[in-house]
N, C-alpha and C positions, 0 to 999 in steps of 0.2 A: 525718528527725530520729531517727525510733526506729532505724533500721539504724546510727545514728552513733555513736548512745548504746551499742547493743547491742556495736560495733565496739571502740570506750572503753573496754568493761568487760573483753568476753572478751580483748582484744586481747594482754595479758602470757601468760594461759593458753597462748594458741597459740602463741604463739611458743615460751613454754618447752616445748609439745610437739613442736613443729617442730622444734628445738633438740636436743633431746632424741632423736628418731628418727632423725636426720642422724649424730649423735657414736656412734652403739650402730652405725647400718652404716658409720663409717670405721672403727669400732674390730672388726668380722668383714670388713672388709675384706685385714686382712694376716694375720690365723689361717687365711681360705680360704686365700691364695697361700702361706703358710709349709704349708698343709698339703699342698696339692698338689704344693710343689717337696720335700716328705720322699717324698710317693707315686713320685716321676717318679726319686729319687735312690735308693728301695730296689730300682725295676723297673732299673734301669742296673747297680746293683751287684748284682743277682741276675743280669744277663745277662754282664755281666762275669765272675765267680764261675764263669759253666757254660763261657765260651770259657776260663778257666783251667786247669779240671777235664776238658775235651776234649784241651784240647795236653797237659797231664800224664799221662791214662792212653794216648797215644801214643807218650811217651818213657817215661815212668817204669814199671817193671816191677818190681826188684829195688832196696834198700836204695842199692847203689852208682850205679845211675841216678841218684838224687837231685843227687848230687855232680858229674855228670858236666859236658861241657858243653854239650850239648843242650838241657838242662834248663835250666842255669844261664841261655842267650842263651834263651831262649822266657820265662822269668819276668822277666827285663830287659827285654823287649822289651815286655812286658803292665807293668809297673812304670814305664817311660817315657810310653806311651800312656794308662793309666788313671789320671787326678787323684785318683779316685775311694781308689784301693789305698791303703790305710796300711802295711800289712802280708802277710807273705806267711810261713806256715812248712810243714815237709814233717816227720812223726814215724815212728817205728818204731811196732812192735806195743809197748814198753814204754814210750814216752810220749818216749825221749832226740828230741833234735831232730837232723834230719841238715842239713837247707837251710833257714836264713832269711833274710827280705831286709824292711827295711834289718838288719845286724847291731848296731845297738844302738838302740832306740825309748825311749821312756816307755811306750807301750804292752802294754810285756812285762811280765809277773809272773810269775816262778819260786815254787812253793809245794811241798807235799808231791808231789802229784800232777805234776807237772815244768813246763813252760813254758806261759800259758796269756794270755789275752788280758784289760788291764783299760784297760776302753776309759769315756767318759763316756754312759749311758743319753738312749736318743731320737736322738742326732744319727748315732750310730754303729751296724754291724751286720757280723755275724761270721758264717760260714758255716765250713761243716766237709762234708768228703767222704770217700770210702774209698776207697785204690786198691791195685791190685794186691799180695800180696806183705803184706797187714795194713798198709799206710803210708795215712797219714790227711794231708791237703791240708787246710789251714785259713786262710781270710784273715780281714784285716777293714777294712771301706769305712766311707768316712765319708758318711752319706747328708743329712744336713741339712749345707752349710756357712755360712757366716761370711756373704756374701754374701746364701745365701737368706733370711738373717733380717734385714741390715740394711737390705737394700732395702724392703721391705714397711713395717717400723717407719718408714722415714724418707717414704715419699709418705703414710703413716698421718699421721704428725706434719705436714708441709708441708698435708697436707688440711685438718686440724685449725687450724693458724695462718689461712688463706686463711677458712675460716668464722668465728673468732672476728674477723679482722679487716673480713668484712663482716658481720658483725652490730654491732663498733662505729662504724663510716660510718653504718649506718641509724639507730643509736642518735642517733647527730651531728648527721643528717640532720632527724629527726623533733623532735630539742631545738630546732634552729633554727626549725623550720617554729613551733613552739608560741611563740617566742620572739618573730619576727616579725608572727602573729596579735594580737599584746597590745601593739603598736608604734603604732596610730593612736589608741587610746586615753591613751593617755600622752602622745603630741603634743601631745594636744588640750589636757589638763592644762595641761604647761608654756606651754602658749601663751596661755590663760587668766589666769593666774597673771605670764604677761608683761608682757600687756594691763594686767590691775588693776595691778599696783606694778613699774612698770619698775626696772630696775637700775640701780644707780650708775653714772656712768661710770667706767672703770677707769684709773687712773693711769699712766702713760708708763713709770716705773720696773720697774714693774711684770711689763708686757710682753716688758721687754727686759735680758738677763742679758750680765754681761762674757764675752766670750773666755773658755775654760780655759785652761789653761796659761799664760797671760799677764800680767805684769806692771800693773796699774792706772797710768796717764799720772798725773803729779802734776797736780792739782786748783791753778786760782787761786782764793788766798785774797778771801773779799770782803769789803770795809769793814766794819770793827769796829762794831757800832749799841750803841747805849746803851739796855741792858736796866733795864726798872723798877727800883724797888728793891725789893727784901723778895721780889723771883722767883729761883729758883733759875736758874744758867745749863744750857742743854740739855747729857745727857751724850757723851761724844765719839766716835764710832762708832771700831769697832778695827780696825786694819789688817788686812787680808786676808795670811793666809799664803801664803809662795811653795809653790809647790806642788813634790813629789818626784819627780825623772824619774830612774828606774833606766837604766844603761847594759850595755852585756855585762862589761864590767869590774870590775860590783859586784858580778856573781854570784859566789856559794861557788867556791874551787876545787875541780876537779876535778868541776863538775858536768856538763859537757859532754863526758867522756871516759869511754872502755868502747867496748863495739861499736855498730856504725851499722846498724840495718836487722837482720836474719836474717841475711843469709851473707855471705860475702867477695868481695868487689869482684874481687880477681885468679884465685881458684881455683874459685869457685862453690857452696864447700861452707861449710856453716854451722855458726855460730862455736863454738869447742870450751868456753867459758862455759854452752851449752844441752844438751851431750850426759846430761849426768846427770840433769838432769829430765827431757829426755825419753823416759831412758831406764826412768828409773825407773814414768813413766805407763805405756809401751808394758809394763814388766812386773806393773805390776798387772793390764793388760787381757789381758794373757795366760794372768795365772792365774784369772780371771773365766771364760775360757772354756777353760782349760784347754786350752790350745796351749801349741807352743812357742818360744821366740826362742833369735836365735843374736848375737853382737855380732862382729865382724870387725874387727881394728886391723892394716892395713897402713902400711910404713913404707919409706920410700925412703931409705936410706943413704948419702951423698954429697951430697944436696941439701938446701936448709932451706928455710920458708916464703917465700916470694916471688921465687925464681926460677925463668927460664924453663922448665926441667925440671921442679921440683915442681909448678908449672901444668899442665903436660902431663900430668903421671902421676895429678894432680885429677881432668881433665875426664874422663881415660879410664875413673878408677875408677869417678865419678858417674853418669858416661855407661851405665855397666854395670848398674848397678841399678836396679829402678822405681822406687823412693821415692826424691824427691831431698832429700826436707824428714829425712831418717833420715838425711843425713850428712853429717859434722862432722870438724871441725880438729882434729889431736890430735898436741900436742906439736910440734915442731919442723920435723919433715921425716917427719909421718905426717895416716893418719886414718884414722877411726872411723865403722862405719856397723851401724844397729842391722838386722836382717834378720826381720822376723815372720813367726812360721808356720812357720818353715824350722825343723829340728833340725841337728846338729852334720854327722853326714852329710851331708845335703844342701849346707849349707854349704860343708863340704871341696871335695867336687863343684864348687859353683861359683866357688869360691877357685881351683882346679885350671884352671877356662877360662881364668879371669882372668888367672892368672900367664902362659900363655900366650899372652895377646892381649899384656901387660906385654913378655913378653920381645920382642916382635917389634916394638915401638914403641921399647922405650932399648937393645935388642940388647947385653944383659949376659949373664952366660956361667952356667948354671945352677950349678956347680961354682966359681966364681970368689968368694972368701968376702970381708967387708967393704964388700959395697956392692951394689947391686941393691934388689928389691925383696924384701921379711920379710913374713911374716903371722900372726897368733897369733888361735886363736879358741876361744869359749865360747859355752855354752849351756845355758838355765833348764833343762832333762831332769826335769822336775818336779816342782823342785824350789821352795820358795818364797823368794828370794833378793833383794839390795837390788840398786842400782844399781854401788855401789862395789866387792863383792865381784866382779860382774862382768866388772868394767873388770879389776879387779886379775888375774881371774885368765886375762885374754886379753893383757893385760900378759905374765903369768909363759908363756903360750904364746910370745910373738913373742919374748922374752929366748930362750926354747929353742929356735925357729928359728932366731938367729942364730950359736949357738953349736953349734949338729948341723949338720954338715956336708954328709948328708944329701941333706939336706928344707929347703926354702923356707918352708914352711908347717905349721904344729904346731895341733893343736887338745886343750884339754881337756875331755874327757870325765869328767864328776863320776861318781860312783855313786851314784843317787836313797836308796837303804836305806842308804846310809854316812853319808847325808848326815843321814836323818833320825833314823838310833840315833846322831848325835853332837847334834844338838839336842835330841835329848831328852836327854842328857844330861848338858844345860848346868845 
């Protein structure tokens, strides 16, 4: 008895310290794995950095080395292989830049001092060397990424649901159990209570309720009796109302029309209604973490939505990309797919396979103008922008591929400082 009482009393205590020691180690359980994948991410990029700085002071000697292409296919080839690399530059003894790759970043900032790196602190890391000839080798890796942080936060949070939700089972568990202890006394009650003053018996009517929805069968009348005098006669019970059955026919119009489901039944991509919110999420979350997106609107000239060609040129395009939920119907005989993480470079890049896989599937003639496949593309380059300026301006990209005879594929490239000595100047 006294262990039961003692159990009673402290029992909220310990739990809320049990509670309590549980939630403090799921919550250093993802700062250890966030910190160790920043350790594992700066040993990669410092060892990467030294295989760059070895193949460099091999070729590079002389200012015109830099340019040559020796140099140029060894920094490709560590650019391809290293996820890691953001960045790559090669300087003079007075700071002009002779090699950089990619040739246009967010991560670049031109100041007095000449071309220099502004990267976001913690996740990223810049290294600088000297080689031959006063030329100075400077990259910069991105050592925490996107990944290492979401993963941790989300088995953090999943760990967290899984304990609050068995602690409220126990919770559940322990109300019933208290609940059921206090159940033979209360029988015993009512049954006492039976015993001394039984209950009326209950009326037939009572019991039992008409049909819903159903009509009442007309009632025979029964012989008129002759009421006292000076008694009022009883009042007349009121007819039951028929009851209101909605059809599909009573609904509003137009409230069963618009899109069915997420994507399109015949082409697989989803519906061009959702491009702008989603586009506009994925650029908040970009500038949250200070990435970049690129938007991609391809268009196939000659064919419109729903036939067998623009299905084909669908599946292929979708097929191409990892995200399928990022791309969308657009306009006519096009579409639109939003690309995170990637900058405008990169994108062209793989706009470039793409038209390639394209040509070889509808075998249209690169040179051959008014029909084939177009491409116009944009990107945030760090800039802070809506969803429609976006669109608009990969729009005014594919209008200019169609009309450059050229090039298949046109991308706009903003200028981050134009962009924002014009907003500040609104």
């Amino acid at each position: 008895m006294g262990l039961y009482c003692f159990t009673m009393k402290r029992g909220p205590l310990l739990i809320a310290l049990g509670t309590g020691l549980i939630v403090a180690a799921i919550a250093a359980w993802p700062v250890a794995r966030i910190s160790i994948a920043l350790g594992a991410g700066r040993a990669e990029a410092r060892a990467s950095f030294a295989d760059i700085r070895n193949d460099a002071l091999a070729i590079v000697s002389a200012p015109p080395d830099a340019l040559g292409d020796a140099w140029r296919h060894a920094a490709s080839e560590a650019w391809r292989h290293e996820q890691r690399l953001l960045a790559l530059i090669v300087k003079d003894a007075s700071g002009e830049v002779l090699y950089a790759m990619p040739g246009a970043s967010p991560y670049y900032r031109r100041d007095a001092k000449g071309l220099s790196f502004e990267r976001p602190e913690g996740s990223t890391s810049s290294f600088s060397s000297s080689l031959p000839s006063s030329l100075t080798l400077e990259a910069l890796y991105v050592t925490l990424s996107q990944e290492s942080l979401f993963y941790p936060i989300r088995d953090a949070a999943m760990a967290l649901m899984v304990m609050f939700a068995a602690l409220v089972a126990w919770l559940i568990v322990v109300s019933n159990t208290s609940h059921d202890s206090r159940e033979p006394n209360q029988a015993r009650t009512v049954f006492s209570e039976a015993t001394a003053r039984p209950a009326p018996p209950l009326e037939e009517h009572a019991l039992y309720a008409e049909e819903p929805f159903m009509e009442p069968a007309a009632a025979v009348e029964p012989a008129a009796a002759v009421e006292p005098a000076g008694i009022a006669p009883a009042p007349t019970a009121p007819e039951p109302s028929k009851p209101v059955i909605l059809h599909p026919a009573d609904l509003p119009d137009g409230i069963l029309s618009g899109p069915r489901g997420l994507f399109d039944d015949e082409s697989g991509l989803g519906w061009e209604a959702y491009l702008r919110e989603r586009l506009g999420a994925e650029l908040r979350r970009a500038a949250s973490f200070e990435q970049d997106l690129s938007l991609l609107i391809a268009s196939l000239d000659g064919s419109k939505r729903g036939e067998e060609e623009f299905n084909l040129f669908a599946t292929t395009i979708r097929d191409y990309f990892s995200f399928k939920d990022m791309a969308f119907l657009f306009g006519d005989g096009g579409a639109a797919f939003i690309l995170p993480n990637i900058d405008v470079d990169h994108a062209v890049r793989m706009s470039e396979e793409l038209l390639k896989k394209l040509a070889s599937s509808f075998q249209f003639k690169a040179a051959q103008a008014g029909s084939g496949v177009y491409m116009g593309l944009s990107s945030r380059a760090g800039r802070l922008v809506d969803a429609d300026r976006l669109i608009g301006e990969a729009m005014a990209a594919l209008s200019k591929s169609r009309s450059d005879s050229d090039a298949r594929i046109m991308a706009f490239k903003p200028d981050p400082e134009k962009f924002r000595a014009y907003l500040a100047g609104q």
